[in-house]
C-alpha positions as CSV (number, residue, x, y, z in Angstrom):
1,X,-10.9,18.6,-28.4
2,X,-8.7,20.8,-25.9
3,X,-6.5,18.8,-23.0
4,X,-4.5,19.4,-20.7
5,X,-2.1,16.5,-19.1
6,X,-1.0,16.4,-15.5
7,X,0.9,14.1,-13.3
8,X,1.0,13.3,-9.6
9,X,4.0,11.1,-8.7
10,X,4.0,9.5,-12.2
11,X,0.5,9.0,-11.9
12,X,-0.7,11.0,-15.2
13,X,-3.9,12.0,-16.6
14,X,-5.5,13.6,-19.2
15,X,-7.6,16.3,-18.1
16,X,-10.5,17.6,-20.3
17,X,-12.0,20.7,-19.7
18,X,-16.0,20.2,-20.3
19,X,-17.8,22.9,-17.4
20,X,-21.5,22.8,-19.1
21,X,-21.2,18.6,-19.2
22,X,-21.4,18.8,-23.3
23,X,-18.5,16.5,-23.9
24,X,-19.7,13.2,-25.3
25,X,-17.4,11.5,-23.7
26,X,-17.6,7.5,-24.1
27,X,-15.8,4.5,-22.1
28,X,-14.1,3.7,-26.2
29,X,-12.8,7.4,-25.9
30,X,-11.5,7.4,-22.7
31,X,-9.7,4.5,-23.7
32,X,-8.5,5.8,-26.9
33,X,-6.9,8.9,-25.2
34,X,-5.4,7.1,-22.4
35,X,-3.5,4.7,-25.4
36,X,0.5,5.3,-25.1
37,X,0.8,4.2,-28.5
38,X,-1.8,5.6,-30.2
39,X,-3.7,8.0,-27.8
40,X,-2.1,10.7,-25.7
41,X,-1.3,8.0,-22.8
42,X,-2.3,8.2,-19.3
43,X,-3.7,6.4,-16.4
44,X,-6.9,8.0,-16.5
45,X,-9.0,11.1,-17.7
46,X,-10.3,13.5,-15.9
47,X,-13.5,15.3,-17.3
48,X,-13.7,19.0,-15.6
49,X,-17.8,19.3,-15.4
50,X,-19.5,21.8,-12.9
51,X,-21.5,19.3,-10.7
52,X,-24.6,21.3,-11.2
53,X,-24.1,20.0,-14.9
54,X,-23.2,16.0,-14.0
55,X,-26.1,14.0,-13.3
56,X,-23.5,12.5,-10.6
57,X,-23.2,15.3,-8.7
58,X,-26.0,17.5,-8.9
59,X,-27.2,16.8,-5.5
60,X,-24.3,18.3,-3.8
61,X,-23.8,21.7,-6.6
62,X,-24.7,23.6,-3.5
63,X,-21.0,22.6,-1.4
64,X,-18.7,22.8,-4.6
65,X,-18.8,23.9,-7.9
66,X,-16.7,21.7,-10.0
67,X,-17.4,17.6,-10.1
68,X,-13.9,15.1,-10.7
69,X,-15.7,13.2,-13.5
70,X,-12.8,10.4,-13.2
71,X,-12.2,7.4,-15.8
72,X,-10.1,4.4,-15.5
73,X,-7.7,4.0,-18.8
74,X,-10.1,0.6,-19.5
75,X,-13.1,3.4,-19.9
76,X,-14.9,2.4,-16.7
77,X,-15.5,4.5,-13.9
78,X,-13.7,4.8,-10.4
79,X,-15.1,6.4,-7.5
80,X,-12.0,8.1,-6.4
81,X,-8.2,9.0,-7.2
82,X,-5.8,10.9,-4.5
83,X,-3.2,12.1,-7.1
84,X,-6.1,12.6,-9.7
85,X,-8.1,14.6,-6.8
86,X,-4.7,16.5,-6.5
87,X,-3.9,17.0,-10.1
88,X,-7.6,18.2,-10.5
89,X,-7.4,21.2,-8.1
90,X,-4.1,22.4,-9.5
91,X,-5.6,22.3,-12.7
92,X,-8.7,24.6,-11.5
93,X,-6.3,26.8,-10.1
94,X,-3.9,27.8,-13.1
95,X,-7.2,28.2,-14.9
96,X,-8.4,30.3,-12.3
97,X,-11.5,28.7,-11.9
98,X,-11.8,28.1,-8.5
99,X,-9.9,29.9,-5.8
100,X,-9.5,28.2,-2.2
101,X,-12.6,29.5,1.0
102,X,-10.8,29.3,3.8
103,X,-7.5,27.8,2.8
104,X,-9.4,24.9,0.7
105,X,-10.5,24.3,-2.2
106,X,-13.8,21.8,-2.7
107,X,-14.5,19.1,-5.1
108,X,-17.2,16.8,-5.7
109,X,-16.2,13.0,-6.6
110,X,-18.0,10.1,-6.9
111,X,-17.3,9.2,-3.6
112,X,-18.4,12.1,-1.7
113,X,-16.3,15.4,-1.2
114,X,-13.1,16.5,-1.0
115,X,-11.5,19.6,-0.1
116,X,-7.5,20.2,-1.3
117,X,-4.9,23.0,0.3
118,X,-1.9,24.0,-1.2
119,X,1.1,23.6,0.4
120,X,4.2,25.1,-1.5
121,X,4.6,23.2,-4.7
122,X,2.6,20.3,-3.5
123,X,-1.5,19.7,-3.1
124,X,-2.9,17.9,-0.1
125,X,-6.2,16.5,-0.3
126,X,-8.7,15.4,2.6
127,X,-9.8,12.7,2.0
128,X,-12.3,9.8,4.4
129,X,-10.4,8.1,6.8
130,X,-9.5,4.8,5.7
131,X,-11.5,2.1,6.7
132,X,-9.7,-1.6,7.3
133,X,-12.8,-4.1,7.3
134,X,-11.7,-7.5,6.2
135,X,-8.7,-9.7,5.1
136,X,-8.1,-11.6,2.1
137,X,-5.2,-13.0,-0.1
138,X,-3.8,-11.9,-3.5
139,X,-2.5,-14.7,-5.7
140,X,0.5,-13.4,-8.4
141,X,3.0,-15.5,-10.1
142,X,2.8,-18.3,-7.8
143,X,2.5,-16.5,-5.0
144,X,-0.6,-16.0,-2.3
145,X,-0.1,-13.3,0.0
146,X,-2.2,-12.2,2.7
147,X,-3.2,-8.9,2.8
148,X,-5.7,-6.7,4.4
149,X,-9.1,-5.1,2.8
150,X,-9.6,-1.3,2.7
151,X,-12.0,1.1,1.9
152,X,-10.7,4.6,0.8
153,X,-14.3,5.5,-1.0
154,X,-12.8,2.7,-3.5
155,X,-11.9,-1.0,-2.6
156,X,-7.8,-1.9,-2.0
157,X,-6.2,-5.5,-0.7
158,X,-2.6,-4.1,1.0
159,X,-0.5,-6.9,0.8
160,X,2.9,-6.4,2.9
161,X,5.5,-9.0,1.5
162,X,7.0,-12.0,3.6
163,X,10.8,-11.2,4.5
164,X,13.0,-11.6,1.8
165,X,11.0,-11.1,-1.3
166,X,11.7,-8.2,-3.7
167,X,9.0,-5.3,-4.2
168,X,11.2,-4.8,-7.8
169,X,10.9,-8.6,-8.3
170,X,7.2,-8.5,-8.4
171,X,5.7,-9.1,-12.1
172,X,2.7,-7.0,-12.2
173,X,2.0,-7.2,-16.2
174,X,-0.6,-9.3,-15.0
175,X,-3.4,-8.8,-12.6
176,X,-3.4,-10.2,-9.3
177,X,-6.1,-13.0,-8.6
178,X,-8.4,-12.0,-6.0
179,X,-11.9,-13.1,-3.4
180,X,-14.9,-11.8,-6.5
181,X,-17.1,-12.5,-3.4
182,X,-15.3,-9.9,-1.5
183,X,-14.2,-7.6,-4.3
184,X,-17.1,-7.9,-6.8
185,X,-16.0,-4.4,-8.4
186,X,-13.0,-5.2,-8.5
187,X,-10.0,-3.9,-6.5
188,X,-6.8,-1.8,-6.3
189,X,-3.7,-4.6,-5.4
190,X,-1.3,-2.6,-3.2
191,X,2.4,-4.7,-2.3
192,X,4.6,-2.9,0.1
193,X,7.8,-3.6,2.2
194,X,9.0,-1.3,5.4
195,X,11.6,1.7,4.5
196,X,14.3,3.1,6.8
197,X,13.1,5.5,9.4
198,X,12.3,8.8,7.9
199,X,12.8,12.0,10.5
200,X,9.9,13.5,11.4
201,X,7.1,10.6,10.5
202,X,5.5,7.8,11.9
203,X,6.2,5.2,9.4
204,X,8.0,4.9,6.1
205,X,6.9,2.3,3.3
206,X,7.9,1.4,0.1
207,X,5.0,0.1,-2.4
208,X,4.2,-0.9,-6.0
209,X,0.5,-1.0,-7.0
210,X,-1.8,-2.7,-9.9
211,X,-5.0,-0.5,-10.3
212,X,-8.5,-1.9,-11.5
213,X,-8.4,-0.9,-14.7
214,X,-5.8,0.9,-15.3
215,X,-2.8,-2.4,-14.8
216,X,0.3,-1.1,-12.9
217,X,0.7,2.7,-12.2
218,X,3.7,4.6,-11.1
219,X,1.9,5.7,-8.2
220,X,-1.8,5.5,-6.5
221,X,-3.0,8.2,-3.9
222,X,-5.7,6.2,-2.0
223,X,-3.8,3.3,-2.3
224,X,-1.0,5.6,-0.5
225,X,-3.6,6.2,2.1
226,X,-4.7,2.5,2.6
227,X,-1.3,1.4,3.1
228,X,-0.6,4.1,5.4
229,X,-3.4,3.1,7.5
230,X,-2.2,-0.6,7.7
231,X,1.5,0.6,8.7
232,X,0.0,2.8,11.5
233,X,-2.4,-0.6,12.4
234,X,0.7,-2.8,12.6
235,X,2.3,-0.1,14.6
236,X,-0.1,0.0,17.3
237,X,-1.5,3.6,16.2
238,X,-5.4,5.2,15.2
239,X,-3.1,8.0,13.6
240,X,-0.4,9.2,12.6
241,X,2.1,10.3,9.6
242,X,3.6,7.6,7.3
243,X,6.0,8.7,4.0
244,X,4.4,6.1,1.3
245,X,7.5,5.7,-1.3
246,X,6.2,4.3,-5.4
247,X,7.9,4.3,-8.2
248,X,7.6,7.7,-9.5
249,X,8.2,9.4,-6.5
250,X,7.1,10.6,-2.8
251,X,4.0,10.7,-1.0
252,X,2.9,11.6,2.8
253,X,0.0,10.8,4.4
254,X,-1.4,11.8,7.3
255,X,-4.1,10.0,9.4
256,X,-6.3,11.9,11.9
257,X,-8.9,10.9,13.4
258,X,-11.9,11.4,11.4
259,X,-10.0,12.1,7.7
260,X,-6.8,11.3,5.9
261,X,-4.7,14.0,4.0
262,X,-2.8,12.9,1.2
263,X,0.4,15.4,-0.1
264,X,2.7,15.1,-2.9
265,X,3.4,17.1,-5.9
266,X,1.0,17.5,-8.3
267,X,2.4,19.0,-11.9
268,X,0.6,20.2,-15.0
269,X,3.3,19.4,-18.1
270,X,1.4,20.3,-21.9
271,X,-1.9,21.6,-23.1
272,X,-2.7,21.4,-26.6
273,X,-5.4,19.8,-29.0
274,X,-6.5,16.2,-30.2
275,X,-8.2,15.0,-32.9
276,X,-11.3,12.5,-31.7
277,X,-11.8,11.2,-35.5
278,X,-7.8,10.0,-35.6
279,X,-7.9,8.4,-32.4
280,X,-8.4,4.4,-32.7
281,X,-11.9,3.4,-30.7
């Protein structure tokens, strides 16, 4: 079975070229290949599928070719990923199987579509505006911190830290308690403290995330988007640019005001071949 694997911000997956849908591709797989220890590693794997192929996104083959079949590193689904949106397009590109209409390139996800631009050596992706529609609390370590819902086509709780803790100090090995009344699916755990003031932007944040899923993750591109929304909020401001720091690197999102563009790098690092038999399921 061919691969690919890609990174946005630390964020990697395993990408898995499949265009006619004839992959059998099962949630004990997925995890399998996402295993650092005995797998490839990764955060997630992306299954390249036209949508006229995926039973998922066959009703929308006629406004993009190519469907973001995206799995979670547990083997469950998701219904969207910024950095795996963005890792997906520059993957279609060096294969030269899509080239951007009109500056952009469209993809079908789970939660709707998207439509990515290159911009130098990063991708941006357009993604729905974020949606703040409720408040809740995330328990971790002893700790109950307030934080505020989000929809970004998947579910996130952004939880900005009281004065005085540590965003390093944070244990995340373990996943943060949350409402299963509110978040019956489950949720993306974002934790995030103010940076200095970045030239040029609206907003600076630091933040650390724990994915549904997939545990802690270097970096999250919705969740970017979520807690850029919130910092604009708090601000006073319906949009704006905010630079959303995580631990493997930089990301900057934009808010308008009917979308939210989310740009970072988005690198493609080894292809090669794996062996489904060897892998432990």
């Amino acid at each position: 079975m061919e691969f690919t694997k890609g990174h946005g911000t630390g964020n990697d997956f395993v990408i898995l070229p499949d265009p006619d849908g004839a992959l059998d591709l099962t949630p004990g797989l997925v995890a399998a290949l996402c295993d650092r220890r005995r797998g490839l590693g990764a955060d997630g794997v992306l299954r390249v599928v036209r949508a006229a192929k995926h039973p998922e996104g066959a009703g929308r083959a006629g406004e993009a070719e190519w469907f973001m079949d995206y799995w979670n590193a547990d083997g469950s689904f998701a219904e969207m990923c910024g950095n795996g949106a963005r890792v997906f397009v520059r993957y279609l590109l060096a294969q030269e199987l899509a080239e951007p209409v009109d500056g952009t390139v469209p993809v079908v996800t789970r939660a709707g579509l998207v439509r990515a631009r290159v911009e130098g050596d990063g991708i941006a992706v357009e993604m729905r505006r974020p949606r703040l529609y409720d408040t809740s609390t995330a328990a971790l370590g002893g700790l109950t911190l307030a934080g505020t819902a989000v929809d970004v086509g998947n579910p996130h709780l952004v939880c900005a830290l009281p004065a005085g803790l540590d965003l390093g100090a944070l244990d995340l090995t373990r996943s943060p308690a949350v409402d299963p009344a509110l978040f019956p699916a489950g949720v993306n755990v974002e934790f995030t403290v103010p940076g200095d003031p970045v030239d040029g932007v609206d907003g600076h944040v630091l933040m650390r995330v724990h994915e549904r899923g997939s545990a802690e993750t270097l970096s999250c591109g919705t969740g970017a988007c979520a807690v850029a929304a919130v910092a604009l909020r708090d601000a006073g401001r319906d949009a704006g640019t905010v630079t959303v720091d995580v631990p493997g690197g930089r990301l900057t999102v934009t808010v308008t005001d009917d979308a939210c563009w989310l740009a970072g790098p988005a690198l493609l690092i080894a292809t090669g071949a794996v062996d489904p038999a060897a892998l432990r399921r």
